[in-house]
C-alpha positions in Angstrom: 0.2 31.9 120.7 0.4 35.4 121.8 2.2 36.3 118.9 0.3 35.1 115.9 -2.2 37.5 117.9 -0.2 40.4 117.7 0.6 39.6 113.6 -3.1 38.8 113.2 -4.1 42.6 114.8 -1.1 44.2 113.4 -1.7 42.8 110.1 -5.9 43.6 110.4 -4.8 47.5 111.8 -2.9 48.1 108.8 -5.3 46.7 106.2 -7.9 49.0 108.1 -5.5 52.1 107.6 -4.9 51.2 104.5 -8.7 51.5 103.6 -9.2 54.6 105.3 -6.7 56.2 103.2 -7.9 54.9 99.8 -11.3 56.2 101.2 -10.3 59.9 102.3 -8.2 59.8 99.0 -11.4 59.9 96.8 -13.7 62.1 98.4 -14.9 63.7 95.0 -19.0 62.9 94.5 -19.4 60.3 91.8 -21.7 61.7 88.7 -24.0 59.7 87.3 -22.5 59.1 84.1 -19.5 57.8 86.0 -21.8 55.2 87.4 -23.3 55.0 84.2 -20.6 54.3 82.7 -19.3 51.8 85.7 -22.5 49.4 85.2 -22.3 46.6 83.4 -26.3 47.2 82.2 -28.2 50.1 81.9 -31.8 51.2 82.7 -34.1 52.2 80.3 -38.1 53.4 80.3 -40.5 52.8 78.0 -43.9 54.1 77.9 -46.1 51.1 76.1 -49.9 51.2 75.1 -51.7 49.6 77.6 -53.2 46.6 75.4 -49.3 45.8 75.6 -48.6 46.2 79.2 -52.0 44.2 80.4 -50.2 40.8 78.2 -46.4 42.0 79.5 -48.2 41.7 82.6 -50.1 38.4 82.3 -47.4 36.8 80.5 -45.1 37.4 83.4 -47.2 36.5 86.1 -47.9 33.1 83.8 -43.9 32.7 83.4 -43.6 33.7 87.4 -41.7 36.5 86.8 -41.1 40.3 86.9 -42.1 42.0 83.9 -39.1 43.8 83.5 -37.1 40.6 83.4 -39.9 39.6 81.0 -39.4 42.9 78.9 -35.2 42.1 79.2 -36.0 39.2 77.5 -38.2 39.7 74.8 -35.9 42.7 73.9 -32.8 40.3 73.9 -34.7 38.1 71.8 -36.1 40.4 69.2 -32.7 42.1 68.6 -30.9 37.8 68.3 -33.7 37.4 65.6 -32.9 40.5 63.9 -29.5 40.0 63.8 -28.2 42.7 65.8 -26.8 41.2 68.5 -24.9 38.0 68.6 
């Protein structure tokens, strides 16, 4: 019993050195296009009249959702039914 211990810590102090190494290894700062870059999506801002924002706004609240997961949407969809994505 008291040697699975031992393996158990041994095997958990390494990992842990391990990690500590790969961390002091990369201590550049990260630019923002790297993270850019990293991010499977992307943020983007739009300035919309306010006609349009009031019916984003009370179309997501009818749908029970955000309105920028409202927005994702309707973007998605409009670019499917223009044929630029697939």
């Amino acid at each position: 019993m008291f040697r699975t211990r031992y393996t158990s810590v041994s095997l958990l102090e390494s990992l842990l050195q391990e990690l500590q190494q790969q961390l002091t290894a990369n201590d550049a700062p990260i630019s923002a296009g790297q993270v850019a870059e990293a991010a499977d999506s992307e943020r983007l801002n739009v300035t919309l009249p306010s006609g349009v924002m009031n019916c984003l706004k009370q179309q997501a609240l009818k749908e029970g959702r955000s309105c920028s997961s409202l927005a994702t949407f309707l973007i998605e969809d409009g670019l499917r039914r223009h044929t630029f994505l697939s």
